[in-house]
Each structure stands twice: as C-alpha cells, then as structure tokens.
N, C-alpha and C positions, 0 to 999 in steps of 0.2 A: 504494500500500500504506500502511497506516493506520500511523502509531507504535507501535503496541501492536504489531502485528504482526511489525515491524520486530526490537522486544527479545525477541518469545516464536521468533521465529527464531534469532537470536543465540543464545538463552539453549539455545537447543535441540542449536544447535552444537556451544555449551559444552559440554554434558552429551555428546554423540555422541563429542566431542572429549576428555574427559579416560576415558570407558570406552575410546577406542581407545590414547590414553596408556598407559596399564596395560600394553599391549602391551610395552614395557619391558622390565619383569619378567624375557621369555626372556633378554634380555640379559645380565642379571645374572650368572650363573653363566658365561658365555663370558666376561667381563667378569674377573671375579675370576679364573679360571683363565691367562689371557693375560699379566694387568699383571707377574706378578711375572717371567716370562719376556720382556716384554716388551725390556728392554733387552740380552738376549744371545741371541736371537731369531736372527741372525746366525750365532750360534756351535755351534748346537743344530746333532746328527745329523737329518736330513730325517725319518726316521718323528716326530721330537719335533715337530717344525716343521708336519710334516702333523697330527698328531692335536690339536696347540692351535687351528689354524685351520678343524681341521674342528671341534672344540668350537665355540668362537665363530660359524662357521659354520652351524650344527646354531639356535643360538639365534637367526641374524640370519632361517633362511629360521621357527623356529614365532611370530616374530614379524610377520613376514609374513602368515604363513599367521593367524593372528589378526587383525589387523587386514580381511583382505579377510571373512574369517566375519563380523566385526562390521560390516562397509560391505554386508554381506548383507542381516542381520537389521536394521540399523537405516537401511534404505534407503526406509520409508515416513514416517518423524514427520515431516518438515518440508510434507509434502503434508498432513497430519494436522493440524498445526499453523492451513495458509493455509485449507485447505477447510473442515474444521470449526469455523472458529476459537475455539481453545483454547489454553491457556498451553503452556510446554515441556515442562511435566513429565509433562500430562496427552495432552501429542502424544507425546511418547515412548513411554507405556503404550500408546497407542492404535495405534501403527506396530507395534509390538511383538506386541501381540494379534492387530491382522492378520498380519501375517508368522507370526505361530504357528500359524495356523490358512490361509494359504496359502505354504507357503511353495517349492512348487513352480514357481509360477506368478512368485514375486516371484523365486527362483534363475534362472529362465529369462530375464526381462524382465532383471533385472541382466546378464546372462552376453550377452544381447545387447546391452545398451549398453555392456557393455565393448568388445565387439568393433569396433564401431562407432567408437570412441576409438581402439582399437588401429589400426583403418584410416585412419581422418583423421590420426592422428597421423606415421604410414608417409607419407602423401604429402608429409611435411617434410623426407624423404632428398632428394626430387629439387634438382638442382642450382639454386638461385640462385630460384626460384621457389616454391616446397615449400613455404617456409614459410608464404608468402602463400595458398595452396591447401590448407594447413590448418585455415589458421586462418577463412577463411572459408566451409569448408567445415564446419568446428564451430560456428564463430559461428550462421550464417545457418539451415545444415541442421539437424546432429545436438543442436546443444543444447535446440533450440527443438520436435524430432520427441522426445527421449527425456523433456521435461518433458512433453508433451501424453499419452505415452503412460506414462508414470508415475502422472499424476493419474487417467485414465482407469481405470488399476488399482484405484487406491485406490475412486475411486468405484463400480467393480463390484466392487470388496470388502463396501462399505461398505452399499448397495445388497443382496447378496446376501445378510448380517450381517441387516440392517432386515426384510428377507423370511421368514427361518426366524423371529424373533422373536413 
C-alpha cells in the first residue's frame, strides 16, 4: 500500500472516529444528573437510586445505539478510499452516497459480519484453548472473508452506480 494511501486511510479514521465521538453527547445529561448524587448514592431510598441509574442508563445504551447506526452508515469509505483511490474526505462522501442509496444491502452485509464476530468471539469461552480458536479463526477466516466480501459490495455498488449513468 502506497503512502498516500496509508494517510487518506488514517485520515478517514479520523473523521469516522470523531463523528462517532459525538456519540458522547447522550452522556451528558446522565452525567450531570448522577454527579451531584453521586457521593450519597448510598444513602438514597432505592426508587432514587433506581431512577439516577436508569437516567445514566437510558444515555449509556442511545449512545450505543448511535454509535452502531454510525458503524452502519459509514461502513463503506475506507473501501472507497483503497478502490477508488481518493483522499478521506472524498471517500467519506463517496461511502456515504453508496450507503444512501443501498442501504439494505450494506444493513444486511454489516449485520452478518457482526455475527460472524459474535461467533469467533464465543469460541474464546472455551476452556484454556478458546482463545487461540479465536483468534485464528478471525485472523485466518472471518477477517480476510468479510474484507473480500465488503469490497465486492462496494464494487457492485459502484459498478451498478456507472451502469444507470
């Protein structure tokens, strides 16, 4: 991989990385409501105890829930990025315009590489050996099948884009 490529990756990161930052924000309000309770937290009747942690609570999972939306929608730029080769800013828009215009297709592909994760990750319960059957089973298998089948997206996106044109 070339240099250039190397920083419009990075930079692509960056930019994926401080929109999903923002995510934050839910916190705030659980945040402010908790601290000044915080220190007699202990001494609070249980409805109090329950309603601060379900506040804070409330903010930890729409921060969640934000974040996974945003690992949705911006699940194609760094394909964007290597294939077409273009800067970050312009892989960004570019991932983003596909995904707007499939975004069933990228919900689905996502939703099964998470699984996928989900399961490699599960065979690191087993005793004494797990972890190693993880990890090479993510290393070797799943990383290498959900990048080919990623790209492949992008390019029958891309492909199908070039054709109605």
């Amino acid at each position: 991989m070339e240099k250039r490529k190397f920083i419009s990756l990075f930079f692509t990161d960056v930019i994926i990385g401080l929109i999903s930052f923002v995510g934050l924000v839910f916190l705030v309000p659980g945040i402010l409501y908790i601290l000044p309770k915080l220190s007699v937290l202990s001494v609070l009747p249980p409805e109090e105890v329950i309603t601060t942690l379900a506040v804070f609570g409330l903010g930890v999972l729409a921060m969640i829930v934000y974040t996974l939306i945003v690992s949705i929608i911006f699940a194609l730029p760094r394909y964007s990025v290597v294939i077409d080769d273009v800067g970050a800013i312009r892989g960004v828009k570019n991932g983003f315009e596909i995904f707007m215009r499939n975004k069933v297709a990228v919900f689905l592909l996502w939703l099964i590489t998470l699984v996928l994760f989900i399961i490699s990750a599960a065979f690191g319960a087993i005793e004494n050996v797990g972890w190693l059957i993880s990890a090479i089973l993510f290393v070797i298998v799943i990383y290498p099948l959900t990048t080919i089948w990623w790209s492949r997206l992008y390019l029958s996106m891309v492909e199908h884009a070039e054709e109605k044109s």
